[in-house]
C-alpha positions as CSV (number, residue, x, y, z in Angstrom):
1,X,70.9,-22.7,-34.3
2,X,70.2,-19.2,-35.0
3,X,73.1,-16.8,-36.2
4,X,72.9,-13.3,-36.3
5,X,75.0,-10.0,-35.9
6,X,75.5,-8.6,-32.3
7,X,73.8,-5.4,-30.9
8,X,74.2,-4.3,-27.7
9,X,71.7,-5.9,-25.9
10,X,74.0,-8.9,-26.2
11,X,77.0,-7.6,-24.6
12,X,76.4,-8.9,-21.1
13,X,75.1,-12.3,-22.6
14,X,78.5,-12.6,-24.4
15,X,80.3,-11.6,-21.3
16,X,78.7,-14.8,-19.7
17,X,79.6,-17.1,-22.5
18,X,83.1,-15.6,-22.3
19,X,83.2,-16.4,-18.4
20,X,82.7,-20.2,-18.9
21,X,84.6,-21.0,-21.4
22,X,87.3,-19.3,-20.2
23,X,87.0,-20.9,-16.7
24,X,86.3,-24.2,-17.9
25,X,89.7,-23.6,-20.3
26,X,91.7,-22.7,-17.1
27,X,90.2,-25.5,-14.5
28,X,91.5,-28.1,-17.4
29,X,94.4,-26.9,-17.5
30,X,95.0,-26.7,-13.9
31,X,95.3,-23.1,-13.8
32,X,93.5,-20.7,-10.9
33,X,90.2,-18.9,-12.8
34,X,90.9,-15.7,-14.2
35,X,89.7,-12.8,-12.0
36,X,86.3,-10.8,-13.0
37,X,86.6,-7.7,-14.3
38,X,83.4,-7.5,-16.2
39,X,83.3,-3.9,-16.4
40,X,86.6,-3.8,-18.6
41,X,85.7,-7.1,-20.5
42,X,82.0,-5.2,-21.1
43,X,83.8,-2.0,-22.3
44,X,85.8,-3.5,-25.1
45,X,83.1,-5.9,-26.5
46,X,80.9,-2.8,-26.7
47,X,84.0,-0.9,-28.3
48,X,84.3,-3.4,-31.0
49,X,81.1,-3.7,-31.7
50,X,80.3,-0.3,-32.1
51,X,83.6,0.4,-34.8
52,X,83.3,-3.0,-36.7
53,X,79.5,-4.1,-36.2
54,X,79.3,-6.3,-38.8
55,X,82.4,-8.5,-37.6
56,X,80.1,-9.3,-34.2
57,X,78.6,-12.2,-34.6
58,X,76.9,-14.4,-32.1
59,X,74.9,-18.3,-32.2
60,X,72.2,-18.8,-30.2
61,X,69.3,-21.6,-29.7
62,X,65.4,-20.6,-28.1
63,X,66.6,-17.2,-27.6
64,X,69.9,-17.8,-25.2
65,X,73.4,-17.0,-26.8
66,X,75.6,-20.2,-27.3
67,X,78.8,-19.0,-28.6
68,X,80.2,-15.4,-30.1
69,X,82.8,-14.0,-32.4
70,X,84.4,-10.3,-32.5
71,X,86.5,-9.2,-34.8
72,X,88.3,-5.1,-35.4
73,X,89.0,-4.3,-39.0
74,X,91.9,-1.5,-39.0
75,X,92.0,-0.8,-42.7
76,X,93.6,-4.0,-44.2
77,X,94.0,-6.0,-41.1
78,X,91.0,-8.2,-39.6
79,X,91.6,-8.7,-36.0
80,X,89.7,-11.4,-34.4
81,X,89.4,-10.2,-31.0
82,X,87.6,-13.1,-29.0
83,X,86.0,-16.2,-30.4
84,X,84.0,-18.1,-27.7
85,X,81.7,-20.7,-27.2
86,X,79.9,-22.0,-24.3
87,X,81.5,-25.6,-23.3
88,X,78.9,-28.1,-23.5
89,X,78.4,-26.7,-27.4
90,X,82.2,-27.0,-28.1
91,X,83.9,-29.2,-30.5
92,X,80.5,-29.4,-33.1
93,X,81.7,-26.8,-35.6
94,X,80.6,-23.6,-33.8
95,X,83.2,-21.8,-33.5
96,X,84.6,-22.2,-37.2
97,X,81.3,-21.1,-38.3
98,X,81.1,-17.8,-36.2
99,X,85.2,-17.0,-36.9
100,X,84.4,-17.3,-40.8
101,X,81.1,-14.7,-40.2
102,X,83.4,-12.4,-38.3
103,X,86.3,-12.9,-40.5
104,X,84.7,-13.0,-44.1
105,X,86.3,-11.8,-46.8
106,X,89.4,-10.6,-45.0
107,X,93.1,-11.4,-46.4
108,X,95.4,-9.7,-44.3
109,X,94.1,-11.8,-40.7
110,X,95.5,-12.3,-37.3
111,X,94.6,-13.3,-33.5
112,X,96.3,-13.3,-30.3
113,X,95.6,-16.8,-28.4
114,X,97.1,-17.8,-25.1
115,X,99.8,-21.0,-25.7
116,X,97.5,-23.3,-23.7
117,X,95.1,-23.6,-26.3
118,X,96.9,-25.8,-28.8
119,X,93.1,-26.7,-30.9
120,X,93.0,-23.0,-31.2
121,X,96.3,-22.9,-32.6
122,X,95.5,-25.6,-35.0
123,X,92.2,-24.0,-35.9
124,X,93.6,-20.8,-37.0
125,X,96.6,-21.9,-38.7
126,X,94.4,-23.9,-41.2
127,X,93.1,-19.7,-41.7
128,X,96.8,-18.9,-42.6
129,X,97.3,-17.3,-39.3
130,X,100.0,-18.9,-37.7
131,X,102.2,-18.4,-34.4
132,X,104.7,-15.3,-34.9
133,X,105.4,-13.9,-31.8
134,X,104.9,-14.2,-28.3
135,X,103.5,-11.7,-25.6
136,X,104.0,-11.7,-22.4
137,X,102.4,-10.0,-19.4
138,X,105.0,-8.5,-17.0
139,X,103.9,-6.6,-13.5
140,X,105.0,-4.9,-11.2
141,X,107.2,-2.2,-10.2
142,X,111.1,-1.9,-11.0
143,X,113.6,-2.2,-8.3
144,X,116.4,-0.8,-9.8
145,X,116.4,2.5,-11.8
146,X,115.1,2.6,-15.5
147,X,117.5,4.3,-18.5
148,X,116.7,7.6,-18.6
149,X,115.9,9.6,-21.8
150,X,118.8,9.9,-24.8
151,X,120.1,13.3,-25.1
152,X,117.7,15.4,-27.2
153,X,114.6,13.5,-26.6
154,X,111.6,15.0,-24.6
155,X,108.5,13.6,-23.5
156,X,105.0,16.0,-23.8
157,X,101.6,16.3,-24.1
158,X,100.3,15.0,-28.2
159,X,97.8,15.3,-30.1
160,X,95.6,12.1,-31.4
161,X,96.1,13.3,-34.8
162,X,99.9,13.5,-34.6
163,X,99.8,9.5,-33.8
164,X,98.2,8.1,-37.0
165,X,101.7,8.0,-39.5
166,X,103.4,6.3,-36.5
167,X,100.7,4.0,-36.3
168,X,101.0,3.4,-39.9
169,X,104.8,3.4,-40.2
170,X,104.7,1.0,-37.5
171,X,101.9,-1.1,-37.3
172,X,100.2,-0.5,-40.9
173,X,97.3,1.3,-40.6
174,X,95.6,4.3,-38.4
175,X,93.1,3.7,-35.8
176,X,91.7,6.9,-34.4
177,X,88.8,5.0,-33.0
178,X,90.8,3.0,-30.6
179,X,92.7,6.3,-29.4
180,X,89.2,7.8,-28.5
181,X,88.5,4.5,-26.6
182,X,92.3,4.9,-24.8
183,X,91.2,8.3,-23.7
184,X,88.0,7.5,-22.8
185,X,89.2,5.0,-20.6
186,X,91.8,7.6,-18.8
187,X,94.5,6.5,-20.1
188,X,96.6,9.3,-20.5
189,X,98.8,10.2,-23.9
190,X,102.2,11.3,-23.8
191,X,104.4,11.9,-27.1
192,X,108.0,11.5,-27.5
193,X,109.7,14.2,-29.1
194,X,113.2,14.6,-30.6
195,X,113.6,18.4,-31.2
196,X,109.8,19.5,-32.4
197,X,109.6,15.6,-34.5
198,X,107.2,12.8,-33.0
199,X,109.4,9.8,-32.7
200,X,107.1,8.1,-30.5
201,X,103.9,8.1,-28.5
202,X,102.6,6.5,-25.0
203,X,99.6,5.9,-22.8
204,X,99.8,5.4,-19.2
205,X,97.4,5.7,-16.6
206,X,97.3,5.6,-12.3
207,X,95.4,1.8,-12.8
208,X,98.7,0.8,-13.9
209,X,98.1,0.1,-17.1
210,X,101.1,1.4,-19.3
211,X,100.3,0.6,-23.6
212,X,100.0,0.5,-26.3
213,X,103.7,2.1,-27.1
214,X,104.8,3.0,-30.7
215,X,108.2,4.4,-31.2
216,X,109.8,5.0,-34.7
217,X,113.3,3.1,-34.1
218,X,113.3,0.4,-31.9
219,X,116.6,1.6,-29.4
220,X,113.3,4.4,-28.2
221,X,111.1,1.6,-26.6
222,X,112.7,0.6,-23.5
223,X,113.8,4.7,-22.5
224,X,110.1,5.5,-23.7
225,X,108.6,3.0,-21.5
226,X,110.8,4.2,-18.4
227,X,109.6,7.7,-19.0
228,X,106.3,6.9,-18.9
229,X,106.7,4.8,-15.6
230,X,108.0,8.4,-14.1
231,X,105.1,10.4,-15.7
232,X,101.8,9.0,-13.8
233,X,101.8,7.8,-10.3
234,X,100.3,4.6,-10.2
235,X,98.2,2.9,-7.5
236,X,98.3,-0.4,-8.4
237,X,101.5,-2.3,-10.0
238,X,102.1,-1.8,-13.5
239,X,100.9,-4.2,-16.3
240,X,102.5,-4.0,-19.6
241,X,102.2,-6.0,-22.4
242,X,105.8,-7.0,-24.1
243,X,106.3,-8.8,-27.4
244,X,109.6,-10.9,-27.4
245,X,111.2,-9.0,-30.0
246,X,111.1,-6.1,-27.9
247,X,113.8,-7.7,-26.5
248,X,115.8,-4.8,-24.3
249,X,112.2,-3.8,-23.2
250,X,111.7,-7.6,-21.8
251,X,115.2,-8.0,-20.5
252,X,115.5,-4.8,-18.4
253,X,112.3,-4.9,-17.0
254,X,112.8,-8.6,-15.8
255,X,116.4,-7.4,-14.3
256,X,114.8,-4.6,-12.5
257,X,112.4,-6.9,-10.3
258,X,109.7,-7.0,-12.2
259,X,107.4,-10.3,-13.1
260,X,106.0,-12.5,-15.7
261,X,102.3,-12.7,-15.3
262,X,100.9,-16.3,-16.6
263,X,101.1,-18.4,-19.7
264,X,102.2,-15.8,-23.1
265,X,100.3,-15.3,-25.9
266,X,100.9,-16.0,-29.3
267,X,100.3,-13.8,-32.1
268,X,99.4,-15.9,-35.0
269,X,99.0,-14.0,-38.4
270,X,99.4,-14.8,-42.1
271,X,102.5,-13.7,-43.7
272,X,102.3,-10.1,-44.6
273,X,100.6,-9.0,-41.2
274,X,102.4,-5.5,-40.9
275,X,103.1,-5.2,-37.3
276,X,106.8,-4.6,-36.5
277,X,106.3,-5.9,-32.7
278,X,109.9,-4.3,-32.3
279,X,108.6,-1.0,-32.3
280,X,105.2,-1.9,-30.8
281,X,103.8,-2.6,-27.3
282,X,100.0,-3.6,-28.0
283,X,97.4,-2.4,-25.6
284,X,95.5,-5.5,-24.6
285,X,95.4,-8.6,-26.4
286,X,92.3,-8.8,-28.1
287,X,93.1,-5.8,-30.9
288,X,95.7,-5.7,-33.2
């Protein structure tokens, strides 16, 4: 077994591995097989790569790759994005040896995992990365009418540059390379403004994707997240990821007709992870 860094000649072989373990995962469990979108699963591994290339790190015998690990550093915070190994090599030790590669050195850890993988639950708590907080997937479109903005707040166009002490204040560090990505990727960025101050910012985008969302106090979430469903026409039913202690974001949106989408993820970090998931709608679940 051969272990070396990732470049991105790899990408599509990863993007196989992480299609069969991921299928066999879901036919075990009894679950319908996730549906391809290799260009979007393609995109982000390449993302990742090219911010944190020396957290890639893949296993492979005779030349074909048997198992990969990701991981996005945002200052303090190792992220392990995706850890996955082809099935017929699973359960030999593989995967602990890639996540410690992708992982070393770090202190301040975390991973989201989806809460039918129990071994991977136990694997990372033995990293200090427990379960905190669940995530759920809700889609849709509302059937009843959303809060509308407080009073004094305003929604506009923002600059990348204005979002970094949010992202700080709220999730503990800056990522500027991930807002290039967003942007990149169309996803549109709104700010929320009370008077001239940002108190929040927003992506949305006509796919019907609508995150990550950072607000400042927690009662801006949910009107944020309406807002931004009136901003961009989308073509396809939205798809917004919601941690549970957004609670009033979660709530509403279940009252207004919308829909859980599949089995939650768990966000499992050590201790002192930084993220107030109160304040926070994450973008995808494989960065922080």
């Amino acid at each position: 077994m051969n272990f070396r860094p990732v470049d991105p000649a790899d990408i599509e072989a990863c993007a196989d591995v992480f299609y069969a373990a991921d299928d066999e995962l879901n036919t075990k469990r009894g679950l319908p097989v996730m549906p391809r979108n290799r260009v979007a699963l393609t995109r982000m591994f390449s993302h990742i790569q090219a911010t944190d290339p020396g957290r890639a790190w893949l296993a492979e015998r005779d030349g074909r790759v048997l198992g990969f690990a990701m991981s996005a550093q945002r200052e303090e915070l190792v992220f392990l994005a995706f850890l996955f190994i082809e099935p017929e090599e699973q359960s030999r030790g593989l995967g602990r040896e890639l996540l410690e590669r992708s992982m070393a050195n770090a202190t301040k850890t975390a991973v989201c995992i989806l809460s039918i993988q129990p071994i991977s639950a136990a694997l990372y708590a033995k990293y200090g990365m427990v379960p905190r907080v669940p995530i759920y997937q809700i889609g849709g479109r509302p059937k009843k009418p959303l809060p509308e903005l407080p009073a004094g707040l305003s929604v506009g166009p923002l600059e990348v540059a204005q979002a970094a002490a949010l992202d700080r204040a709220v999730t503990g560090f800056a990522r500027e390379q991930d807002h290039v990505a967003w942007q990149s990727w169309e996803r549109k960025l709104f700010g929320l403004f009370e008077g001239k101050r940002v108190v929040g910012y927003g992506y949305a985008q006509a796919a019907g994707r609508l995150s990550p969302v950072v607000v400042k106090r927690r009662e801006l979430l949910l009107p944020l997240v309406s807002e931004l469903m009136r901003q961009v026409e989308t073509l396809e039913d939205w798809i917004i990821n919601v941690p549970g202690p957004a609670a009033e974001v979660f709530s509403t949106l279940l009252n207004a007709g919308m829909q859980l989408q599949g089995p939650p993820a768990i966000f499992c970090a050590v201790e002192d992870h930084g993220i107030d998931h109160s304040r926070y709608l994450p973008s995808t679940f494989a960065l922080p």
